[in-house]
N, C-alpha and C positions, 0 to 999 in steps of 0.2 A: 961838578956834575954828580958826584957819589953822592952826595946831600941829598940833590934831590931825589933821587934812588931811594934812597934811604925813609925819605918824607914818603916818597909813595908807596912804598913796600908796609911801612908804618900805618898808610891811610887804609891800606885795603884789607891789612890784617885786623886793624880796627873797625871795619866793616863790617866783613866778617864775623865777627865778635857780634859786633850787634845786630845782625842777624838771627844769632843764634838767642840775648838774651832779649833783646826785645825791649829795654830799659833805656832808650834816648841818649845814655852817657856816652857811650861807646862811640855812637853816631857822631855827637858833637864835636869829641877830639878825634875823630878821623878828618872830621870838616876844618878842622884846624892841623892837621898832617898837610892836609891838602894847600891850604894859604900857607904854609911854611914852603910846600914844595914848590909853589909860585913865586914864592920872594927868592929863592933857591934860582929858579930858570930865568928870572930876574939879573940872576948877579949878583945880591946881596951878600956879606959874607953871612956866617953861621948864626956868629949870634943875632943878628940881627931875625936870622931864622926860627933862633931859639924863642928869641922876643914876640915876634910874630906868634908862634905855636900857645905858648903860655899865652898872651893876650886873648885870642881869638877862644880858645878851649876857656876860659874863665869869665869871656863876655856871651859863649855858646852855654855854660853849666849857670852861668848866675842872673842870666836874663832869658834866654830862650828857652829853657828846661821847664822853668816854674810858670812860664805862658802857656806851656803847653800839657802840664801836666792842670793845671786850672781846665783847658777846653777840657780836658780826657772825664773830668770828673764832673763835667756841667750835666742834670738830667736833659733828659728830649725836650726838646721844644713846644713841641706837638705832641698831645695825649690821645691815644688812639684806642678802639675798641670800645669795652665797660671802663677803664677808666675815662673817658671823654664822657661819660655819663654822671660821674660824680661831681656833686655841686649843682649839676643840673634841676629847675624845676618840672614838677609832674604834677598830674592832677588825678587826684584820688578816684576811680572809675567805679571800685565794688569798696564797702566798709573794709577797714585796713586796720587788722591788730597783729598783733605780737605773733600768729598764728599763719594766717597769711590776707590776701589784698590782690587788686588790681590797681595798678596807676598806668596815667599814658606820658610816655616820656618824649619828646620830642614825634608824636607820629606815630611811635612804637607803643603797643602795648607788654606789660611786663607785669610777673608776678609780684607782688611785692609782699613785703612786713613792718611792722611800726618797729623804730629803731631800740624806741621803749616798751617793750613789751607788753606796759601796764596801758599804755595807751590804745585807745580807739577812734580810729580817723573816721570820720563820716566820709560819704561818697558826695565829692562835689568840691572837695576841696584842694587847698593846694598845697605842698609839700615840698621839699627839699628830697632831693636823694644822695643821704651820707655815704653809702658802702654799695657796691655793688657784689653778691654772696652768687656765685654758678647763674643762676639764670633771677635771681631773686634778686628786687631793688629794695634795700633798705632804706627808710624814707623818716623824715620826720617834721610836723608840721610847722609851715611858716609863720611868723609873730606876728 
């Protein structure tokens, strides 16, 4: 019965802990205090305890940690705003240089500029838009 006292007192200081740093490890070997403390109210002796603890904290740090540190760093799914604008094509409304332009982008119209500076888009044509600059589509024309 002290065992698993012991396990829980262990799991919730581990908590605790990661609470405060916020780094998944902490968490994982509390969640392994916790399976220790179950084999514990179980019956098991210690070691078996101990077995349990190590196992579960080394199958939580070496398999479940690096899943989920992969999701944490995946970008959005979904691009929203002026970036859902980039890639998009537009069609050249007023002549478009390096200076400025109008294109229609999806329905919207928007100020634009040639992405090359040297370049001059006629009106009528069609375009890519690389960059999106404050309210200004940077554009360049398609092949």
């Amino acid at each position: 019965m002290v065992a698993l006292i012991i396990w829980l007192i262990l799991a919730v200081v581990l908590g605790v802990a990661e609470l405060m740093t916020v780094t998944l490890t902490l968490g994982l070997i509390a969640v392994a205090a916790v399976a220790a403390a179950v084999t514990g109210a179980v019956g098991l002796p210690v070691p078996i305890q101990i077995l349990t603890f190590i196992g579960v904290s080394v199958a939580g740090l070496g398999v479940v940690r690096p899943i989920a540190k992969r999701h944490l760093k995946q970008p959005p799914a979904i691009r929203t705003g002026t970036a859902a604008l980039v890639g998009r094509t537009a069609l050249v409304l007023h002549e478009t240089d390096g200076h400025g332009g109008r294109v229609r982008i999806g329905g919207e119209e928007w100020s634009s500029r040639s992405y090359d500076e040297t370049l001059v888009i006629p009106a009528g044509s069609t375009v890519d838009v690389i960059q999106i600059e404050g309210a200004t589509a940077l554009v360049y024309p398609r092949e």
